[in-house]
N, C-alpha and C positions, 0 to 999 in steps of 0.2 A: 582512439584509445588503445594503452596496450598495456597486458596484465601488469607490467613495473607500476602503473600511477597507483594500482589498486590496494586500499588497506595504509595510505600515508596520513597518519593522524593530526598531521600538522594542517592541513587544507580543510574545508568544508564537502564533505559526499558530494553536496549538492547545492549548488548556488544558479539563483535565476536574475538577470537583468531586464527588466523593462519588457519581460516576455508579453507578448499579444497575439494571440489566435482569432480568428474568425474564418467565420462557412456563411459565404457568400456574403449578404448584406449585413449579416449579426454579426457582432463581436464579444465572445464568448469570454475571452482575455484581455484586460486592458493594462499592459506596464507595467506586471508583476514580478515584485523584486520578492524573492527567497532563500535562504538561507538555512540550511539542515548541518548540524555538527555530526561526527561520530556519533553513536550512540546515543544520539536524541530520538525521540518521538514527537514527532509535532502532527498534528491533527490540526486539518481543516472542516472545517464547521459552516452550517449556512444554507439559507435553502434550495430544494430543487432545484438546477437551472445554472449556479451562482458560477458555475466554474469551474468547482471539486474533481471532476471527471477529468477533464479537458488537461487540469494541468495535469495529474497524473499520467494519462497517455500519450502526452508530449516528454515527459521524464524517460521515460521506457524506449521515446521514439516512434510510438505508433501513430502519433499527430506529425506534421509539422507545424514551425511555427510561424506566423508573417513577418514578425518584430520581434526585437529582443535578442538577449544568451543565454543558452542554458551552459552552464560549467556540470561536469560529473567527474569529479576525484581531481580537477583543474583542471580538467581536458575540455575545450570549448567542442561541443556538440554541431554547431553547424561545419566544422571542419571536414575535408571530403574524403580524408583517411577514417575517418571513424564510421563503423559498420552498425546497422543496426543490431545485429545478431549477437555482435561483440560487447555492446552493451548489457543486451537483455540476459547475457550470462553474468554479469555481475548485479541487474538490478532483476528483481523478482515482481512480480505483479499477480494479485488475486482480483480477481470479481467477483461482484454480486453475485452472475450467473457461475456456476462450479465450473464448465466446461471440462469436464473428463471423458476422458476416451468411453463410450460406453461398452465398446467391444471387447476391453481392457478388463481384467481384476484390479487392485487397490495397488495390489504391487508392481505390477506393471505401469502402472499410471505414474507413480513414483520412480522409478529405474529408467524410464524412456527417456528422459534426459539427460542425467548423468550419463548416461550410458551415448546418447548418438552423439551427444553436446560439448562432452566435457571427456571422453573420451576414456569412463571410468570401466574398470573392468564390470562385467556383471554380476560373477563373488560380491564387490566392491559394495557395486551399488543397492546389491539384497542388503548386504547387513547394517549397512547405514539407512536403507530403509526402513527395514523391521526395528532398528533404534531409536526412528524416530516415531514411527506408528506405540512404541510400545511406550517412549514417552509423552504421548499425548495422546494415549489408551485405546488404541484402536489395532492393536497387534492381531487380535481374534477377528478381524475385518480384513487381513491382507489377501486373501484368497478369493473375498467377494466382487461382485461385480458390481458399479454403484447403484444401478436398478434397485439392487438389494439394501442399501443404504439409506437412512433416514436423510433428510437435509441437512441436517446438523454437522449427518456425520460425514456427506457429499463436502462439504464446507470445508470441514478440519480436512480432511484429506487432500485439498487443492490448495489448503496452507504449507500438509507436510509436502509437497510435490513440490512448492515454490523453494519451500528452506532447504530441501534434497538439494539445491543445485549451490549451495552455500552463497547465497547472494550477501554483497555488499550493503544493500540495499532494498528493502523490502517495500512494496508500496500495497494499500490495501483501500481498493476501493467498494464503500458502502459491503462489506463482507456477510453484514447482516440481513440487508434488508428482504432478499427474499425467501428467507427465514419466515416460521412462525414463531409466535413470541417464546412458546416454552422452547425451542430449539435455539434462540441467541445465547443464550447463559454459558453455555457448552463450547459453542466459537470465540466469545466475548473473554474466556478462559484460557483459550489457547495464544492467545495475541498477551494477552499480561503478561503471560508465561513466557512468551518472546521478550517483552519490553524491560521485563526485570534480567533477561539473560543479558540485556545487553545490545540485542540487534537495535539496527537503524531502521526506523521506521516513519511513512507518512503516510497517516492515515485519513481518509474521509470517512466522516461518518455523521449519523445521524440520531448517536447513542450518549447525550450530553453528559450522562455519569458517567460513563466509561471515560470518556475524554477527560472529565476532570481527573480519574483517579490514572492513569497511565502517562498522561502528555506533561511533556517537556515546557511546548509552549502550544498554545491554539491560535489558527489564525479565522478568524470570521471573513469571510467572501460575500460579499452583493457585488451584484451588478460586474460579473468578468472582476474584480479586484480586493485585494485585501484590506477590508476597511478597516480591520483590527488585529493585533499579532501582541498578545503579550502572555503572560503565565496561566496558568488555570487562574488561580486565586483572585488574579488581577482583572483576570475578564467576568469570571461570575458573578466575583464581588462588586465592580466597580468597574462595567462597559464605559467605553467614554464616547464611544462612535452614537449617534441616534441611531443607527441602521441597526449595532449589536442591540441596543436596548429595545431596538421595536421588536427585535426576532427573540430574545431570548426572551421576553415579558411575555409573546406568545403561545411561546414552549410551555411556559409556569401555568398559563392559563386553559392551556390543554392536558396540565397533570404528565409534561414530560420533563420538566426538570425538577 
């Protein structure tokens, strides 16, 4: 990859061919085709196990894959010019777990990268920090250490440390889940707050309102594959897959959709 392909709105971010992963005898991915535009949000859905995970860390490069292509801005990904490193500066990645420096304050968590990565000054990268803590209210938290920090606010803070690096590409895996319930509403806010700015986003999650009111399109996962990929509307209202309808009738009967 090289910074020219990055930002050409004619191509798709991110296109998958017949991708397949497995660890060892399982097969985690089976010939997953995908497609991400500009400024979509697509959300994968689906349970435990299904996949969700796997394809995001093979996006980023932190998998490999056995089978398949991944494209990123048209640049084919198994090509032996393209660097892991050189990617991961235009795609961004959160997890569930926060993984912040703990040694670190909030501001330094945020400038470590621009700063060693991207070769921004450290002026640079305070003020677009602090710009972005202060748009997503946590300005009065840059001084703290995350110890000091509720989960919530651990959370928002390893979103702004992702979008500090101005990614192309934002991927958000389960961001919620080891949250407690009143602490999601508050992350669950921050990501909107992205998806209406306009960033590209692919999220997994297991937050079935949120995905109806943010996503582009939603793809349902069983078994390593996409058993389903169409609109909000079109999947809650009217799954065609038996696998969507046995998992989403689940959901309604657990009081989660």
């Amino acid at each position: 990859m090289n910074d020219d392909s990055v930002g050409e709105a004619q191509i798709p971010v991110v296109e998958t061919q017949g991708v397949t992963k497995r660890f060892a005898e399982r097969t985690v991915l089976r010939a997953v085709d995908l497609v991400v535009q500009p400024h979509e949000v697509v959300t994968l859905i689906g349970a435990s196990g299904s996949g969700k995970s796997t394809l995001l860390r093979c996006l980023n490069m932190l998998e490999t894959i056995d089978a398949g292509r991944i494209s990123l801005f048209g640049q084919d990904l198994s090509d032996e010019a393209v660097r892991g490193e050189l990617v991961r500066r235009h795609v961004g990645i959160v997890f569930q777990a926060f993984n912040l420096f703990p040694h670190k304050n909030v501001l330094n968590n945020i400038t470590l990268g621009p700063v060693k990565a991207l070769g921004v000054s450290s002026k640079d990268a305070e003020e677009r920090a602090m710009s972005l803590l202060d748009r997503f209210g946590l300005k009065e938290k840059a001084r703290e250490f995350p110890d000091r920090l509720s989960g919530g606010q651990q959370q928002r803070v390893a979103i702004v440390r992702a979008i500090a690096m101005d990614p192309e590409l934002l991927l958000l895996d389960e961001v919620t889940s080891a949250l407690d319930p009143e602490l999601v509403a508050e992350v669950l806010d921050v990501v909107r707050e992205l998806a209406h700015s306009g960033m590209t986003m692919l999220i997994a999650t297991h937050e079935m309102n949120f995905a109806r009111d943010v996503s582009s399109k939603i793809c349902f996962l069983a078994d390593g594959e996409i058993a389903e990929e169409r609109t909000p509307e079109e999947l809650f209202s009217d799954p065609r897959d038996p696998r969507t309808q046995q998992f989403l009738r689940t959901l309604t009967n657990a009081g989660r959709l």
